[in-house]
Every structure is written in C-alpha cells, then in structure tokens.
Biotite code that builds the C-alpha atoms (Angstrom):
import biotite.structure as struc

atoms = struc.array([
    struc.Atom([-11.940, 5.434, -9.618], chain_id="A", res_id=1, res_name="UNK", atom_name="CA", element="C"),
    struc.Atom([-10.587, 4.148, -12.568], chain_id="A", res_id=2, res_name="UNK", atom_name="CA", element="C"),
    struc.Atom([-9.104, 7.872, -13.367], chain_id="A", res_id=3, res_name="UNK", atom_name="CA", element="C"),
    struc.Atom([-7.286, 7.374, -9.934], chain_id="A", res_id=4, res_name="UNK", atom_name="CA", element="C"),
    struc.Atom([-5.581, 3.958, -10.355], chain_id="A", res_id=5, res_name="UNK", atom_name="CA", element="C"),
    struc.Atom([-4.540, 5.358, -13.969], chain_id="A", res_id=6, res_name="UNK", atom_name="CA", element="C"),
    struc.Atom([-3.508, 8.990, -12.235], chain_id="A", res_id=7, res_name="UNK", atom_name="CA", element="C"),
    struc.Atom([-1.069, 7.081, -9.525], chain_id="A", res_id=8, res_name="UNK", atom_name="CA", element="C"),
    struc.Atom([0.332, 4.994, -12.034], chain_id="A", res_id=9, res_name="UNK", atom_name="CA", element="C"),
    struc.Atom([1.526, 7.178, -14.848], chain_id="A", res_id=10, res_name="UNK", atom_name="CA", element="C"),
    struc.Atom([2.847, 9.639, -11.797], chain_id="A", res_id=11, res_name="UNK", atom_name="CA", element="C"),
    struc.Atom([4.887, 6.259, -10.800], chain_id="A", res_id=12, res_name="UNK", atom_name="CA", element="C"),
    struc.Atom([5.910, 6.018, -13.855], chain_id="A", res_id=13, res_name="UNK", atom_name="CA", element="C"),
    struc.Atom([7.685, 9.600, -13.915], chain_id="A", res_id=14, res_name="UNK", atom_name="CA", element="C"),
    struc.Atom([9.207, 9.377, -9.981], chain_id="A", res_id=15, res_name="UNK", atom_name="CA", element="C"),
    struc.Atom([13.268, 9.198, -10.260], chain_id="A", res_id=16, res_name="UNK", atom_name="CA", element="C"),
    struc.Atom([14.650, 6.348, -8.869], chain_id="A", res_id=17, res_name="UNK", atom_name="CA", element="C"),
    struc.Atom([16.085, 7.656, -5.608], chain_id="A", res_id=18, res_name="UNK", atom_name="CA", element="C"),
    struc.Atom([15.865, 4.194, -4.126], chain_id="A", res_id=19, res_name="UNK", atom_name="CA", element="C"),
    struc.Atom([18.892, 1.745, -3.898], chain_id="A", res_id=20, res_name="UNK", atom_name="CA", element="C"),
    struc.Atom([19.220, -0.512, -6.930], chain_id="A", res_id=21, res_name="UNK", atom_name="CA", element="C"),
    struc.Atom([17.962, -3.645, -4.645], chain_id="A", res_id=22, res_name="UNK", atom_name="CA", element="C"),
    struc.Atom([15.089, -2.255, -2.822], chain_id="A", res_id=23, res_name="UNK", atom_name="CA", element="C"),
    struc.Atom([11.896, -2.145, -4.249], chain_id="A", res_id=24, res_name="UNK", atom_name="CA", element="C"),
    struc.Atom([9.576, 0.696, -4.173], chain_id="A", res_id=25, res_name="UNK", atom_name="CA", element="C"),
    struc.Atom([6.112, 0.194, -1.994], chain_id="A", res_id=26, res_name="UNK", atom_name="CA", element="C"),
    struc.Atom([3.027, 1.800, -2.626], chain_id="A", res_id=27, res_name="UNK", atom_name="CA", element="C"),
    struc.Atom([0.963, 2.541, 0.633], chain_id="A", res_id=28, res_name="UNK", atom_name="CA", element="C"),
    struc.Atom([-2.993, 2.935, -0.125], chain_id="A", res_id=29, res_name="UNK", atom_name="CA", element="C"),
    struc.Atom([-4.747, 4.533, 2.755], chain_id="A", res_id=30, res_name="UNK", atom_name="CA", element="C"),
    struc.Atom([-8.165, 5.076, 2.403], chain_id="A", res_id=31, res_name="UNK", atom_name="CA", element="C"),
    struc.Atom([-11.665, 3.773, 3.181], chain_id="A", res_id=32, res_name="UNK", atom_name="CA", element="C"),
    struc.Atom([-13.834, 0.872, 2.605], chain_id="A", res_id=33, res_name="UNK", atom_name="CA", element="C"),
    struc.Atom([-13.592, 1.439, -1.388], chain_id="A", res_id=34, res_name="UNK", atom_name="CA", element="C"),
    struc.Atom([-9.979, 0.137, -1.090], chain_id="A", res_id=35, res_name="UNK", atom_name="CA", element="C"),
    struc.Atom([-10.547, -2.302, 1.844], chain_id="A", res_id=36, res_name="UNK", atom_name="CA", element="C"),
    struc.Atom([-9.276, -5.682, 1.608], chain_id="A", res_id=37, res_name="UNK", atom_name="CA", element="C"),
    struc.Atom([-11.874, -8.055, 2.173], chain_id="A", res_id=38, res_name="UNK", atom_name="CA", element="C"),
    struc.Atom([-12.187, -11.509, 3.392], chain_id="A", res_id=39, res_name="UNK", atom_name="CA", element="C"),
    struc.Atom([-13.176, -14.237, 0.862], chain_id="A", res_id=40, res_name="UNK", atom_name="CA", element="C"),
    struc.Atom([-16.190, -15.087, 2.724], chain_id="A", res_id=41, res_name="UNK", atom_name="CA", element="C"),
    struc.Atom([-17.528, -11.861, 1.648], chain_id="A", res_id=42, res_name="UNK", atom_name="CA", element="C"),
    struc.Atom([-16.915, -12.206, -2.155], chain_id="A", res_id=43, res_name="UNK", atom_name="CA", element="C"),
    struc.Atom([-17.784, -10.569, -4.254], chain_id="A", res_id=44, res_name="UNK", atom_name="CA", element="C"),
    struc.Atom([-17.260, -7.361, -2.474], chain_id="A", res_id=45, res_name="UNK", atom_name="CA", element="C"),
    struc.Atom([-13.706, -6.050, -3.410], chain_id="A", res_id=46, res_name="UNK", atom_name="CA", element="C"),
    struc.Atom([-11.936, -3.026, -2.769], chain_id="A", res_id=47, res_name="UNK", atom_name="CA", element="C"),
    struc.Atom([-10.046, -1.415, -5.515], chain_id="A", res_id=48, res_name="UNK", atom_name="CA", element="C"),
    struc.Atom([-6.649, -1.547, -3.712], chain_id="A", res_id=49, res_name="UNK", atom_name="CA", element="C"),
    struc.Atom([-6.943, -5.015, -2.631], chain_id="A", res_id=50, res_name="UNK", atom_name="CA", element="C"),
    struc.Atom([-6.465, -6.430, -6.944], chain_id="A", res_id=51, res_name="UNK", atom_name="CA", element="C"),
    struc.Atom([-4.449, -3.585, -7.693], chain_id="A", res_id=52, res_name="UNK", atom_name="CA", element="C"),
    struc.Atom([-1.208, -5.690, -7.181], chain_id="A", res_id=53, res_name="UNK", atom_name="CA", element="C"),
    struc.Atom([-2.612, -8.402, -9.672], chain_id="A", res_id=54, res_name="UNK", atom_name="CA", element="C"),
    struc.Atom([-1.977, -5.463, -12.419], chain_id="A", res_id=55, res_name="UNK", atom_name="CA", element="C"),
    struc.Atom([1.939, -4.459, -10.867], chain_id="A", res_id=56, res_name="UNK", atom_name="CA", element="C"),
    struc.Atom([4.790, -6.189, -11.160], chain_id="A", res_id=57, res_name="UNK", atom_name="CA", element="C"),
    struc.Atom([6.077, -7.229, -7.544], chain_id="A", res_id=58, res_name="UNK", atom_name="CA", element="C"),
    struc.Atom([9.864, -7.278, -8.783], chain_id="A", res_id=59, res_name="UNK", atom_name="CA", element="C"),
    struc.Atom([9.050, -3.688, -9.451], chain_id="A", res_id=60, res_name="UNK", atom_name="CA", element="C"),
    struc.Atom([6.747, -2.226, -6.745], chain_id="A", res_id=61, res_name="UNK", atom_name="CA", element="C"),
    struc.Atom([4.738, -3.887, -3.789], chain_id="A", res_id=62, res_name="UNK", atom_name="CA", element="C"),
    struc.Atom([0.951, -2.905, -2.784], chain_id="A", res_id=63, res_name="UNK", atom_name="CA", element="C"),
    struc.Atom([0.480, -1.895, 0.842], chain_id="A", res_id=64, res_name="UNK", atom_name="CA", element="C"),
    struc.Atom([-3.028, -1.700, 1.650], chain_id="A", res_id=65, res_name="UNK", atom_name="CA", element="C"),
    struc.Atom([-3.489, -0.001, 4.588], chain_id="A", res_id=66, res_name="UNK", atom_name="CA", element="C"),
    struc.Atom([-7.496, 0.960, 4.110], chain_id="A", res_id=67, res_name="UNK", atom_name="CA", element="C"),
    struc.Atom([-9.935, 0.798, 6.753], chain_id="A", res_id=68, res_name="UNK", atom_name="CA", element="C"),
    struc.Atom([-13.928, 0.562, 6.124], chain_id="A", res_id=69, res_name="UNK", atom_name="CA", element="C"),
    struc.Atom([-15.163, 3.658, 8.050], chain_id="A", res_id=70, res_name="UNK", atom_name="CA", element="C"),
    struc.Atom([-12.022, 5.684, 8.548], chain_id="A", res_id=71, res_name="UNK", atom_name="CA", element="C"),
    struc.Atom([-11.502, 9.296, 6.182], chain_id="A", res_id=72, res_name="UNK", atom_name="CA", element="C"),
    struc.Atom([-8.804, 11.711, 5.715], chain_id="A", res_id=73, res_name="UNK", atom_name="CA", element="C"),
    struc.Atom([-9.857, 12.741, 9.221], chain_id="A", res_id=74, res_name="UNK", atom_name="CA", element="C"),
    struc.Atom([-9.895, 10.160, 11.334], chain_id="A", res_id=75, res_name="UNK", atom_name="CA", element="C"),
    struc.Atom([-6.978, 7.826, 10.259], chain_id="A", res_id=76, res_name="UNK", atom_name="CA", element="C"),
])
C-alpha cells in the first residue's frame, strides 16, 4: 500500500501544470474500504486515503476521498 501512496505521489510530482495559476489541483481516490473514511466512533480503523491529506500540502493539492467499503472497480 505503501508502494501505492509513494507511486501516485512521485507521478504528481512529474504532471505539467496545465491548471490555471489559482486553482489547485485535486486528487480523487476511488476505491474500497482500504481507503474509506471512517467515523471516529470506529477508531482505530482508518483507511489509507482518509490521512493521506495530513502528508499534502492543501495550498498545493486537495484529497477527495470518494471510497466506498464494499464497492470494486466493477461496481462503482
């Protein structure tokens, strides 16, 4: 998982900017309940997606997290 995070990142890093100097870039993560965001009550159980905007600067990109417990490529 840790591979992926690192994998979407450095290909971030390496995108041209074809974006308008005063938008900022969002990052839409679809996928299951890995990357779910969760509900305090249910700490400790974390999806990857739902810290991944603790490690991203907001003035630079924004986290979308999109993931559904349950759902695949096939059925979103």
């Amino acid at each position: 998982m840790l591979r992926i995070i690192i994998g979407v990142l450095f290909s971030l890093s390496f995108m041209p900017t074809i974006y308008a100097e005063d938008t900022i870039p969002h990052l839409y993560v679809i996928d299951d309940s890995i990357a779910e965001n969760y509900e305090k009550q249910r700490h400790p159980l974390t999806g990857w997606a739902q810290v991944l905007q603790e490690y991203l600067d907001e003035s630079k990109i924004v986290v979308i997290n999109k993931a559904i417990s349950g759902r695949s490529s096939k059925s979103y």
